[in-house]
C-alpha positions in Angstrom: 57.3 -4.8 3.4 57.9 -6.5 0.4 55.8 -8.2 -2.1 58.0 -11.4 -1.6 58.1 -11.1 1.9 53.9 -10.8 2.2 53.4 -14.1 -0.4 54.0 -16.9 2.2 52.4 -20.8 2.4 49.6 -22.0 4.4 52.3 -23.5 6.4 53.7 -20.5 6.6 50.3 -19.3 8.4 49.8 -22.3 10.5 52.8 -22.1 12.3 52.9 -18.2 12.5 49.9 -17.6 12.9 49.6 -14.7 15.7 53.2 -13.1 14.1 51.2 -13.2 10.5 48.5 -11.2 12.6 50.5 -8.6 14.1 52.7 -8.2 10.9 49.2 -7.5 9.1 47.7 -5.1 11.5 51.4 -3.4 11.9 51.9 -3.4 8.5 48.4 -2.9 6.9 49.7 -4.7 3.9 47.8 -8.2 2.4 49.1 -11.3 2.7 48.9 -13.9 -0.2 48.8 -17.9 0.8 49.3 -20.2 -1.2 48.5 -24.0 -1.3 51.0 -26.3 -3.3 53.0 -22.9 -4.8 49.7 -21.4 -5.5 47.7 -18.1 -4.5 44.5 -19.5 -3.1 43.9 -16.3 -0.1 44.5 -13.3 0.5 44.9 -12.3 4.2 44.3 -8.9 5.3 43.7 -6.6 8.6 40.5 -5.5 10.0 41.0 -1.8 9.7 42.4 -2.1 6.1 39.1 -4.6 5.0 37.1 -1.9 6.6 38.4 1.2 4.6 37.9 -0.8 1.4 34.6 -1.9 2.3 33.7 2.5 2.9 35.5 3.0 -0.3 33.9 0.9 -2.6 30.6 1.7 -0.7 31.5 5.2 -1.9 32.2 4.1 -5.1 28.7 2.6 -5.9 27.2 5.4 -4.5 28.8 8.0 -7.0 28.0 5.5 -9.9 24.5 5.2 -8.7 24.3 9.5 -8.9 26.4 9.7 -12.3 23.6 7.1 -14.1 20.6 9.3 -12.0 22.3 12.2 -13.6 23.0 10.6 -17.2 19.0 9.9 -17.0 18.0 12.9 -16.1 16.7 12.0 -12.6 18.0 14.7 -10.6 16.2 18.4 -10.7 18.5 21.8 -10.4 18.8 22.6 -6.9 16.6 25.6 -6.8 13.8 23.2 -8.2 14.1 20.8 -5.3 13.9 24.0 -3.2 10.9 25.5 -4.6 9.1 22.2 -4.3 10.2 21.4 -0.5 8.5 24.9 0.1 5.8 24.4 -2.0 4.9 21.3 -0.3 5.1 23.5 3.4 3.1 26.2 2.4 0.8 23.4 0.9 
């Protein structure tokens, strides 16, 4: 779908409402509402909101290890071995 076709009114959304719906989970593209010619919301499908969410989860998560890294807060892998069977033999 095109981006002109997915920028529609709040109208637009209040008359079509269950269409918008099924074009957005068919589609899994955003729609952009606007309010007196202006983008105000951006409409979007469950399962697409859902994969962002994981993504930017995801994303955090590797920029959370990169600074651990950058600080020197990690150990080499054998390390963390040798201690885990340290601490067993303990």
């Amino acid at each position: 779908m095109k981006l002109s076709e997915r920028i529609k009114p709040i109208s637009y959304l209040k008359a079509n409402a269950a269409e918008v719906i099924a074009k957005l989970a068919e589609h899994q593209q955003p729609m952009i509402i606007t309010v007196n010619g202006e983008a105000k919301a951006v409409l979007q499908d469950i399962d697409s909101y859902e994969e962002m969410q994981e993504a930017i989860a995801l994303m955090k998560a590797l920029t959370l290890t990169e600074q651990q890294v950058k600080e020197g807060g990690v150990e080499p892998l054998d390390e963390a071995f040798r201690q885990v069977r340290d601490s067993y033999k303990g």
